[in-house]
DRENVEX-760015 format. One record per residue: residue in three letters; x, y negated, z negated of N, C-alpha, C, O in turn. Coordinates in steps of 0.02 Angstrom, whole numbers, plus 50000, padded with zeros to 5 digits. Layout:
! residues N
ALAXYZXYZXYZXYZ;...
//
This chain:
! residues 56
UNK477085379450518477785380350503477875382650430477445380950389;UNK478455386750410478525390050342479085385150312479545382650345;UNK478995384350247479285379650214480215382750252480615378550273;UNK480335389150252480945390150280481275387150352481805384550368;UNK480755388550378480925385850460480915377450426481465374750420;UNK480395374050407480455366950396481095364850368481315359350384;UNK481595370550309482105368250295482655368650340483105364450341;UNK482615373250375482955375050435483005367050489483535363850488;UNK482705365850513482475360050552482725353950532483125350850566;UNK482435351450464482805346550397483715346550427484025341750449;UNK483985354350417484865354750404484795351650474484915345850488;UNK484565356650518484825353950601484915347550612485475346350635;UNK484365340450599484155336650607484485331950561484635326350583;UNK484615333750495484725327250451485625327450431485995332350438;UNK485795321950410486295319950393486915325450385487495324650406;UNK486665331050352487255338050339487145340850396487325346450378;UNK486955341850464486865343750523487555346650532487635352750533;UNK488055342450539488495345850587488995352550532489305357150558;UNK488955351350450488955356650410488715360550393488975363450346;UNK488085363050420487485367550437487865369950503488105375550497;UNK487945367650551488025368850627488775372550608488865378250628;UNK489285369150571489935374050559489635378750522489735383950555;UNK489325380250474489365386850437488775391650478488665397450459;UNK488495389350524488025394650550488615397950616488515403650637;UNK489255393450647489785396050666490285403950636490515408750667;UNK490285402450584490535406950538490495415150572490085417750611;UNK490845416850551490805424450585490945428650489490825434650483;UNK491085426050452490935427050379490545425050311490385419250299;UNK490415429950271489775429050239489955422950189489495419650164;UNK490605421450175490945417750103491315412550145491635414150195;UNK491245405750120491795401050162491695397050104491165394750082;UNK492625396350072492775391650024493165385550035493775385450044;UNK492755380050035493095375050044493435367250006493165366849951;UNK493685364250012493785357849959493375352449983493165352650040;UNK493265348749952492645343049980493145338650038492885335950087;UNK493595338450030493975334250080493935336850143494005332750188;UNK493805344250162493755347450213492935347450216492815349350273;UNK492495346550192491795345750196491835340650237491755340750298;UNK492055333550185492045328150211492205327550286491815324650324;UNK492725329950306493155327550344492615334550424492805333550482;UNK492215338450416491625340550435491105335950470490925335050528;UNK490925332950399490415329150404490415322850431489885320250447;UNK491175318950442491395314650469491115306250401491035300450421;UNK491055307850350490875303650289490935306550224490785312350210;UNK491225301250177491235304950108490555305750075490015302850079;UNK490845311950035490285314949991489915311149928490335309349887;UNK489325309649910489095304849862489695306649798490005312049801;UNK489785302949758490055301549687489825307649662490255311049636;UNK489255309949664489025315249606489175321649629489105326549593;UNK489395322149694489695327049701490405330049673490535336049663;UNK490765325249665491235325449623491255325049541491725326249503;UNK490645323149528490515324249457490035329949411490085331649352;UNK489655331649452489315337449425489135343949454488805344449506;UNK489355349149417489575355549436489175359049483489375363749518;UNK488295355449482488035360449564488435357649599488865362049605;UNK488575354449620489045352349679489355358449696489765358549742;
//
């Protein structure tokens, strides 16, 4: 397996799954969202540091 497919597998499989599964939905290349609509995706809030530091 290529480290890509392994990350691939990881999204499907782990915790951000079903926000992987919406943006591979997408029929567009750019989707801007607010974390409350992430959240509310993912069905759980986003760690603290997401809200505090700018990779986020």
């Amino acid at each position: 397996m290529t480290k890509h497919s392994n990350m691939t597998e990881a999204a499907r499989r782990g915790k951000y799954a079903p926000l992987y599964r919406y943006l591979c939905e997408l029929d567009q290349s750019e989707w801007r969202a607010s974390f409350a609509e992430i959240e509310e995706i993912l069905g759980f809030h986003l760690p603290q540091s997401a809200h505090e530091y700018p990779a986020w």
